[in-house]
TIFIKOL-502362 format. One record per residue: x, y, z of N, C-alpha, C in turn. Coordinates in steps of 0.2 Angstrom, whole numbers, padded with zeros to 4 digits, always signed. Each point is the difference from the previous one (the first is absolute). Last residue first. Example, Ala and Ser with C-alpha at 12.3 -4.5 7.8 and 13.67 -1.06 7.14 Angstrom:
# residues 2
+0064-0011+0035+0004+0006+0001-0004+0005+0003;+0002-0028+0000-0004+0006+0000+0004+0006+0000;
This chain:
# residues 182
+0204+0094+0031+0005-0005+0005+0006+0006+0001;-0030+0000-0002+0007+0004+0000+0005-0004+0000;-0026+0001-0007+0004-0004+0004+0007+0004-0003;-0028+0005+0001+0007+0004+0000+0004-0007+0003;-0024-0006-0007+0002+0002+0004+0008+0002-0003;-0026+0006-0012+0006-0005+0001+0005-0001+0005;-0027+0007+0004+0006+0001-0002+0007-0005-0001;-0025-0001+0008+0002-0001-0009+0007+0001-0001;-0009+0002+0021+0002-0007+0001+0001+0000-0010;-0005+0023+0009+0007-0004+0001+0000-0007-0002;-0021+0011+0000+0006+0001-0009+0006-0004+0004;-0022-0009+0008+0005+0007+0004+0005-0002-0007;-0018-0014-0001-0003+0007+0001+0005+0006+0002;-0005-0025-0015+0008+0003+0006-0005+0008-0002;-0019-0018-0007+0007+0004-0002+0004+0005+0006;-0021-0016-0013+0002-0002+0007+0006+0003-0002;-0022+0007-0012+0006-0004-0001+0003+0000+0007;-0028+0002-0007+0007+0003+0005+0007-0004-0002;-0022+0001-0015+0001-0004+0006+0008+0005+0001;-0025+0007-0013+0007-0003-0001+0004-0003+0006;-0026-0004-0003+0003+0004+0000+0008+0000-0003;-0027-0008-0005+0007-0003+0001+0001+0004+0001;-0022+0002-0001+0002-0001+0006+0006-0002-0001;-0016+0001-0016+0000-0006+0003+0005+0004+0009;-0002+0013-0020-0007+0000+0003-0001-0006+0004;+0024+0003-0009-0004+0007+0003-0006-0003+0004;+0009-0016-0015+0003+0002+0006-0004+0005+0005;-0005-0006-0023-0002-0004+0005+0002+0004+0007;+0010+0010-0018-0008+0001-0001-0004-0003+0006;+0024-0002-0003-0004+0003+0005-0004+0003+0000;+0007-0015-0016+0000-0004+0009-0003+0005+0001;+0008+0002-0022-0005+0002+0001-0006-0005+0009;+0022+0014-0003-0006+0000-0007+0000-0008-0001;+0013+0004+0022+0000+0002-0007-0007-0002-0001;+0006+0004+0023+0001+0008-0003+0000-0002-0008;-0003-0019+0017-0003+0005+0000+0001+0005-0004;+0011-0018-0004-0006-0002-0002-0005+0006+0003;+0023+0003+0008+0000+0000-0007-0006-0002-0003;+0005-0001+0024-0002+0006-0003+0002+0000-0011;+0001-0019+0011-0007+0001+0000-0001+0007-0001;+0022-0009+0000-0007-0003-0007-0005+0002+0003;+0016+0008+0014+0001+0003-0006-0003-0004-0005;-0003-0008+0022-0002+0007-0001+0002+0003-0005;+0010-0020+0002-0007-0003+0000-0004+0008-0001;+0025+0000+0002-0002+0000-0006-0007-0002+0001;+0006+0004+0019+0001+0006-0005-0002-0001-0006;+0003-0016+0016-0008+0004+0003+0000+0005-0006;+0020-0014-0001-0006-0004-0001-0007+0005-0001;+0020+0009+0009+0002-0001-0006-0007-0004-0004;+0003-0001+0024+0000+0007-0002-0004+0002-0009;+0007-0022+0012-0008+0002+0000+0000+0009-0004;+0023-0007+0003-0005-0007-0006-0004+0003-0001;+0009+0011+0018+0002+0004-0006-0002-0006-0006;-0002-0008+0023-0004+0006-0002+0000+0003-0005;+0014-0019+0003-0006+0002+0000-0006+0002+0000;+0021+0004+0006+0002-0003-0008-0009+0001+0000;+0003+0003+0021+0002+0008-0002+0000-0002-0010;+0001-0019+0016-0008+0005-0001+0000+0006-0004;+0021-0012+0005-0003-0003-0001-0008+0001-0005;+0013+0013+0017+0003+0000-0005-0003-0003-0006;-0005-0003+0021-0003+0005-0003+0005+0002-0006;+0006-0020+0011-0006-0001-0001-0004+0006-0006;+0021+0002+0008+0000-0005-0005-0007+0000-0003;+0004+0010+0022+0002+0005-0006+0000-0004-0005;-0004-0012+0018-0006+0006+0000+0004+0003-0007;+0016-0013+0007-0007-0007-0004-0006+0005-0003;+0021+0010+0015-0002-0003-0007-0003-0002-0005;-0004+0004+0023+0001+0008-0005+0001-0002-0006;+0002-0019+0016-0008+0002-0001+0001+0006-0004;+0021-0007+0005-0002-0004-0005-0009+0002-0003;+0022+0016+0007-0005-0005+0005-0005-0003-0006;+0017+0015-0004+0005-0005+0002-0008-0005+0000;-0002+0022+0000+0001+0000-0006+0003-0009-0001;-0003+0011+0021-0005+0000-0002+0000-0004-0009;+0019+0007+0014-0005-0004+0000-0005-0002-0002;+0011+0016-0009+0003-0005-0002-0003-0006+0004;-0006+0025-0003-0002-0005+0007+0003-0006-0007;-0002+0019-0013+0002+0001+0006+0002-0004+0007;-0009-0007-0022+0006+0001+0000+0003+0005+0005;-0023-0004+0000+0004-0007+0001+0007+0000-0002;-0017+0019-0003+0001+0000+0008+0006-0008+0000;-0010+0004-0020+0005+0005+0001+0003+0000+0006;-0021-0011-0002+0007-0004-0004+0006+0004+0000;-0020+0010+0007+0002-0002+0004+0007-0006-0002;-0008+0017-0014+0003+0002+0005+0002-0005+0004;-0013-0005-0015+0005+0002-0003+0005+0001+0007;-0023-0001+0001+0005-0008+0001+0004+0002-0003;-0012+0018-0002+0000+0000+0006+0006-0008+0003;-0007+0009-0022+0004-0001+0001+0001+0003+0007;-0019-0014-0007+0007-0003-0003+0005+0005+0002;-0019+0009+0005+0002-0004+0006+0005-0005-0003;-0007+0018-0012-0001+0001+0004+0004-0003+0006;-0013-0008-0020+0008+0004+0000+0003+0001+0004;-0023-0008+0003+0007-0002-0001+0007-0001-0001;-0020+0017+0001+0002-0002+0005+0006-0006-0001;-0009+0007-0019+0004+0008+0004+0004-0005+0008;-0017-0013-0014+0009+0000-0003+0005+0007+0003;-0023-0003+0008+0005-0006+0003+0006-0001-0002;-0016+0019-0011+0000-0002+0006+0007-0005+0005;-0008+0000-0025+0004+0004+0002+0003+0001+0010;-0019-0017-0007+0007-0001-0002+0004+0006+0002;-0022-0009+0009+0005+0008-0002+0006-0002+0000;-0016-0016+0007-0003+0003-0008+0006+0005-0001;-0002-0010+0021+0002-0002-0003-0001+0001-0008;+0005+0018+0022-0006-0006-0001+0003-0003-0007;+0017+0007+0018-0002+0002-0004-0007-0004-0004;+0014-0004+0021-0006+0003-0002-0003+0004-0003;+0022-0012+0001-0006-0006+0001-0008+0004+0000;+0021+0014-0002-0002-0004-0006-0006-0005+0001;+0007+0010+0020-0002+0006-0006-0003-0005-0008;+0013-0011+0020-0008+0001+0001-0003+0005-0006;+0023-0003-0002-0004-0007-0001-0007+0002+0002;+0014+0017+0003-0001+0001-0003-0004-0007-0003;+0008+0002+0023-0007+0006-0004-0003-0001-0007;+0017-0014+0005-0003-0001+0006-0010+0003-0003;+0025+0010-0004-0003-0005-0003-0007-0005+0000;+0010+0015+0013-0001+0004-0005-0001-0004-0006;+0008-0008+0021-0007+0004+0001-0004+0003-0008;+0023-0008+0002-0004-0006+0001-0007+0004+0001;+0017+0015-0002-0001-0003-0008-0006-0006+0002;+0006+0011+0020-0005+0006-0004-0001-0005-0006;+0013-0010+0016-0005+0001-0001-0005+0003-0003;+0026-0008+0003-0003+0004-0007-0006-0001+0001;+0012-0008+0019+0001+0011-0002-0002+0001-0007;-0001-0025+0006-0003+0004+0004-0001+0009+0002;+0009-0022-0012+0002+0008-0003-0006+0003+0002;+0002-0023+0002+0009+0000-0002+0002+0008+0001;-0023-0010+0006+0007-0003+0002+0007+0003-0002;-0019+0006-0013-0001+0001+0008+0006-0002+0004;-0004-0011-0022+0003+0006+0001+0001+0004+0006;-0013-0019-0003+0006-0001-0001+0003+0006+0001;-0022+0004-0002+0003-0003+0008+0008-0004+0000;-0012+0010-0022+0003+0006+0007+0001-0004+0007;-0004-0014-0019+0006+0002+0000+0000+0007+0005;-0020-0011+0002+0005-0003-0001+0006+0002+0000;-0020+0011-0006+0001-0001+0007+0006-0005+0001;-0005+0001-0023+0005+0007+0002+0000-0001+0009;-0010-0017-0016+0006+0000+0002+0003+0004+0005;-0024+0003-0011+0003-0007+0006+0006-0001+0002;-0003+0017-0019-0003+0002+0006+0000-0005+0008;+0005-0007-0023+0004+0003+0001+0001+0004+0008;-0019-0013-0011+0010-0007+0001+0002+0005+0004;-0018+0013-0008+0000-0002+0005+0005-0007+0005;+0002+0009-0022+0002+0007+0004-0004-0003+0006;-0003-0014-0018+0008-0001+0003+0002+0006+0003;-0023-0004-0005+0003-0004+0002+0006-0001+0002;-0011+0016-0012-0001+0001+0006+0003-0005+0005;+0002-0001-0024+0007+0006+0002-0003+0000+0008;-0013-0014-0014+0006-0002+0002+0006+0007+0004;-0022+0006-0006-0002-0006+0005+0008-0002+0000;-0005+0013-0016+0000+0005+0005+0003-0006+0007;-0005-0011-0021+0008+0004+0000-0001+0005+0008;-0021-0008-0007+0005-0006+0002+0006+0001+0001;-0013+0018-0007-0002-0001+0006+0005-0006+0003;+0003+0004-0024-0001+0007+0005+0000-0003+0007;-0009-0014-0014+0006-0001-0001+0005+0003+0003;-0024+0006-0002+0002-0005+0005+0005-0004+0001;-0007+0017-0016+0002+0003+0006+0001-0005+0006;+0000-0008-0023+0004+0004+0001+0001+0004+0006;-0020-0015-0007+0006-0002-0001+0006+0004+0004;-0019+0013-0004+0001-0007+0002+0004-0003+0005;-0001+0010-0021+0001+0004+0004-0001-0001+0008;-0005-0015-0020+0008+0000+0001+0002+0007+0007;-0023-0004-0005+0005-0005+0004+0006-0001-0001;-0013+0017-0012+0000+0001+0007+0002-0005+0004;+0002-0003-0026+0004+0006+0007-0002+0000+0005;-0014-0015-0011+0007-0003+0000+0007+0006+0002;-0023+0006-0003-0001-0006+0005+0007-0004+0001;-0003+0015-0017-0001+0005+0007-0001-0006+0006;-0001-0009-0023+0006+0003+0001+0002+0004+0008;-0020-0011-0006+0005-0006+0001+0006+0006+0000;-0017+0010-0005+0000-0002+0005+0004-0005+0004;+0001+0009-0023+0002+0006+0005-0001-0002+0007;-0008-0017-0016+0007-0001-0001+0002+0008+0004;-0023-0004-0002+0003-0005+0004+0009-0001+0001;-0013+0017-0014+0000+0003+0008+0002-0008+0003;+0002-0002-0021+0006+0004+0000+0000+0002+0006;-0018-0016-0008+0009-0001-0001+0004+0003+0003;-0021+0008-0005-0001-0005+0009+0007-0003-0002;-0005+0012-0020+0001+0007+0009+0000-0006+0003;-0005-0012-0018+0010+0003+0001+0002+0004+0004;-0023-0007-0003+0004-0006+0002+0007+0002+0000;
């Protein structure tokens, strides 16, 4: 009577980690799901501001093409590979860098209210992104947590959990502090 207690009570146990694990990597995926959403807000936009811009900065085609590339780049990343998309969006964030850099050049341009709005907006998405970011991360650090501890990854292992990709700035420069001089 007290074995059937104890194997009902390990069973209830391992029946209650494997759903928290579960749990966890679907938390993962749902986190993955918002950061895809606001990089594709972000992606909708971009045709957009290069037709504004076109207008204003027709000799900075290489940056508007280069951009352009880089939007289709990222867009074809497959969707499970984190590491992957977070390179590519690096990438193309500071490809918009430049272009916003191109707006204190062309005062017109910088004046114009559509450019405005478009840069407000991805600004906007940009806060966004870095929410979902910060979100996707911490859901990947409890799952990679319920995988690697005693006694989860007992479960874990033979069940098929894995660890999960953090979503992280791939180019050392964007880590860097930036030099200000007066």
């Amino acid at each position: 009577m007290i074995g059937l207690a104890i194997g009902a009570a390990v069973i209830v146990y391992l029946i209650f980690v494997y759903n928290s694990l579960v749990k966890a990597r679907q938390v993962k995926e749902e986190a993955w799901s918002g950061i895809d959403v606001q990089l594709k807000r972000r992606a909708d936009l971009i045709p957009n501001l290069i037709e504004t811009v076109k207008g204003y900065a027709a000799h900075e085609k290489t940056t508007l093409e280069e951009i352009v590339n880089l939007r289709n780049r990222a867009q074809a990343v497959p969707g499970g590979d984190v590491a992957g998309r977070a390179a590519a969006e690096g990438l193309l964030s500071q490809a918009l860098g430049k272009v916003f850099a191109l707006a204190e050049a062309y005062p017109d341009l910088k004046a114009n209210q559509n450019f405005s709005e478009l840069q407000g907006s991805l600004e906007g998405i940009e806060s966004e992104v870095q929410m979902a970011r910060r979100y996707y991360n911490g859901a990947a650090r409890d799952l990679n947590v319920k995988v690697e501890s005693f006694p989860s990854n007992l479960i874990a292992g033979p069940f098929g959990f894995n660890k999960a990709t953090y979503f992280e700035i791939a180019n050392e420069a964007d880590r860097a502090v930036p030099v200000v001089t007066f």
